[in-house]
C-alpha positions as a printed Julia matrix, in Angstrom:
187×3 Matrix{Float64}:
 27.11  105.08  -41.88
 28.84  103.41  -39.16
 32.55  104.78  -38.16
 35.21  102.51  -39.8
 32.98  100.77  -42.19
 33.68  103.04  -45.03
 37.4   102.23  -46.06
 38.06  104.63  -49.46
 40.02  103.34  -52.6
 42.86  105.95  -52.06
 44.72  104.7   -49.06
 47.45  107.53  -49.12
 45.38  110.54  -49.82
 49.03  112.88  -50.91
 50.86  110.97  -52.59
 51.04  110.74  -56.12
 48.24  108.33  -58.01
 47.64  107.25  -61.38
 44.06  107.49  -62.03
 41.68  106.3   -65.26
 38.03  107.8   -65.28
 36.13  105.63  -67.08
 32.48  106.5   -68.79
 29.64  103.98  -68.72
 29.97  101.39  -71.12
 32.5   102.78  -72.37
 30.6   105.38  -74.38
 32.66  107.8   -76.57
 31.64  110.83  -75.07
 34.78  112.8   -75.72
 35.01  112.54  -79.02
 32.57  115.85  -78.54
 35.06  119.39  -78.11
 32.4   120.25  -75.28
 32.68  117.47  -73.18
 36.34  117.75  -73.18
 36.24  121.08  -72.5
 34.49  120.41  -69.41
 37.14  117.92  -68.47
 40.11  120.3   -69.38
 38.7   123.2   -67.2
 37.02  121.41  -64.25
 41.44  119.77  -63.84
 42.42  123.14  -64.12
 39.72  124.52  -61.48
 41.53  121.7   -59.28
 44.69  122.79  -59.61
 44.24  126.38  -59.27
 41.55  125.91  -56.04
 41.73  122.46  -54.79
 44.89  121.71  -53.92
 46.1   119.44  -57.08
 49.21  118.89  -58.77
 48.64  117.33  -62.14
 51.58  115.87  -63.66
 50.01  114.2   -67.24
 46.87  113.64  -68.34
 45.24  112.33  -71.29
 41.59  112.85  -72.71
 40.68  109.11  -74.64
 37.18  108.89  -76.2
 35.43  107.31  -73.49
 38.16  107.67  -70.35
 40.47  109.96  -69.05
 44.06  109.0   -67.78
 45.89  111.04  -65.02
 48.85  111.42  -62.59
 48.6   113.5   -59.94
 48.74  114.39  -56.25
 46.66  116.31  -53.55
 48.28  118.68  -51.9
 47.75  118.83  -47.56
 45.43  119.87  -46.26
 42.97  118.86  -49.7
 42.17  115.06  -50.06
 42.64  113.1   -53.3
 39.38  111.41  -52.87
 37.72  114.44  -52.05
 38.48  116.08  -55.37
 37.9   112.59  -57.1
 34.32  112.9   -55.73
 33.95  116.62  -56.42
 35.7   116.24  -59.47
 33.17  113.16  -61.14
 30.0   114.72  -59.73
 30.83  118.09  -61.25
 31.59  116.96  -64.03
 29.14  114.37  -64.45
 26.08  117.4   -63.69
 27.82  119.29  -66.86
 27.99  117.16  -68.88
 24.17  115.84  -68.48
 23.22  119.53  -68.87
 24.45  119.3   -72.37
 23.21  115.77  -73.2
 19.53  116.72  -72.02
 19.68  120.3   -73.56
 21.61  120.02  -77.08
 20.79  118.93  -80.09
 22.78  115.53  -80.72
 21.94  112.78  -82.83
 22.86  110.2   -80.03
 21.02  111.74  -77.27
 18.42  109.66  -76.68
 20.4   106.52  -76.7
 22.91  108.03  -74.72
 20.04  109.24  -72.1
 18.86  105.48  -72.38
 22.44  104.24  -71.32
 23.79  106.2   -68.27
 19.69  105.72  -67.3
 20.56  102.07  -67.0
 23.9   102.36  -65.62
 22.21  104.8   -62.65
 19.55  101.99  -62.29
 22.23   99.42  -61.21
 23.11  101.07  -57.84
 20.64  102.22  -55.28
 22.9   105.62  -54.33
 22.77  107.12  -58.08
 20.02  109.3   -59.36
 18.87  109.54  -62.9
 22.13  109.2   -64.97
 25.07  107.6   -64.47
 28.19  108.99  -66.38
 31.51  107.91  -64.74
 31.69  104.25  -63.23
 32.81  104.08  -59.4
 36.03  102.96  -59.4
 38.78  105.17  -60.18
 41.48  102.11  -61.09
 44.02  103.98  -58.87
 47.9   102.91  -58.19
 50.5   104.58  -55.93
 53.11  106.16  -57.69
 56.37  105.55  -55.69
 59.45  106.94  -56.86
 60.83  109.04  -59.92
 61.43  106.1   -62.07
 57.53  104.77  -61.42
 56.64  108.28  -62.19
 58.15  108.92  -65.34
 57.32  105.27  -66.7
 53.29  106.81  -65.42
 53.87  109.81  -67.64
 55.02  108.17  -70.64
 52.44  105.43  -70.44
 49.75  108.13  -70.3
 50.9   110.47  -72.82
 51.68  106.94  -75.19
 48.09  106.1   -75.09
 46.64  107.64  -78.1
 49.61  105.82  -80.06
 48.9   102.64  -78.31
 44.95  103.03  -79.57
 46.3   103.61  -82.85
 45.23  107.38  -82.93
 47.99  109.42  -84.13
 51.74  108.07  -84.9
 53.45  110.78  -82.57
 51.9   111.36  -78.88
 53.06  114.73  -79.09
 50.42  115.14  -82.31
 47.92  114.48  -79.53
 46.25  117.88  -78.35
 44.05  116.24  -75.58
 47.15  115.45  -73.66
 49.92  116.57  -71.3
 52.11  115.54  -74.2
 51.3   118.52  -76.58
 50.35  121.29  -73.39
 53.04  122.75  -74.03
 53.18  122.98  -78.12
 49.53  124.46  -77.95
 49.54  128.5   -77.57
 47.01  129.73  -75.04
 46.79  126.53  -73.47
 44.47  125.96  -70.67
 46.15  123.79  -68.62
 49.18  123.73  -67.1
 51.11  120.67  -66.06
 53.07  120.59  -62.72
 56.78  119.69  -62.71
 57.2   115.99  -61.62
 58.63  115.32  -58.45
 58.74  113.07  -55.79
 58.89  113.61  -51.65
């Protein structure tokens, strides 16, 4: 690749971003405990070893909303990278291995999403973009966080986001939990 030809989607790699991870096709992969498990621990492997500060976060069927930050001297689109291809290599583990009733249609999908673009291998999970946007002050912030942790409601899930256990916006009602949210603030 040629120097200066490669201009990445996260302009300001430590400031705070609002980020939705979107499956192929919108499949509802997380509707499956495993999956989100896999999406639970691999944010809390980031905050604990790669530098990230997550401030909400919300685990939809088929996407996954989030607002956080890399810390210097860890880059957010490093650990977007690291973070989908991990994932994305667990996940197909499971899908190729277990015993679900939608595997081979799911196998059949993220096989035709890969085929689309020359760079993928067999499966494609996670689309390419990352639909990020610049969080800028306290107010954007907090208007981030609520939107996030609303979601579920929005979708017509539960009635209460705080009924919502795959979210920032129960962490803290759930005993044991296995993620930990960062206080918000802004520099």
């Amino acid at each position: 690749m040629k120097e200066g030809k490669y201009k990445p989607a996260i302009k300001e790699q430590n400031t705070i971003h609002s980020l939705k991870f979107e499956v192929c096709g919108y499949i509802d992969l997380f509707t499956h405990a495993n999956y989100r498990d896999i999406l639970i621990d691999s944010l809390q492997f980031g905050r604990k070893n790669k530098g990230i500060s997550l401030y909400a976060f919300c685990v939809m069927p088929s996407y996954l909303l989030l607002m956080l930050k890399a810390n210097i001297p860890f880059m957010l689109s490093d650990f977007i990278r690291d973070y989908k291809k991990y994932t994305h290599h667990l996940m197909m583990k499971i899908i190729q291995t277990e015993d679900e009733e939608r595997r081979l249609w799911m196998l059949h999908q993220f096989g035709y999403y890969a085929s689309r673009h020359t760079r993928n291998e067999d499966y494609q999970i996670w689309t390419n973009n990352s639909c990020p946007f610049i969080v800028n002050t306290m107010d954007e912030a907090l208007q981030w966080k609520n939107k996030i942790e609303y979601e579920p409601v929005r979708k017509k899930i539960v009635i209460d986001q705080k009924a919502y256990i795959f979210s920032s916006a129960a962490s803290y009602l759930i005993e044991n939990n296995k993620i930990e949210i960062d206080p918000l603030t802004i520099v």
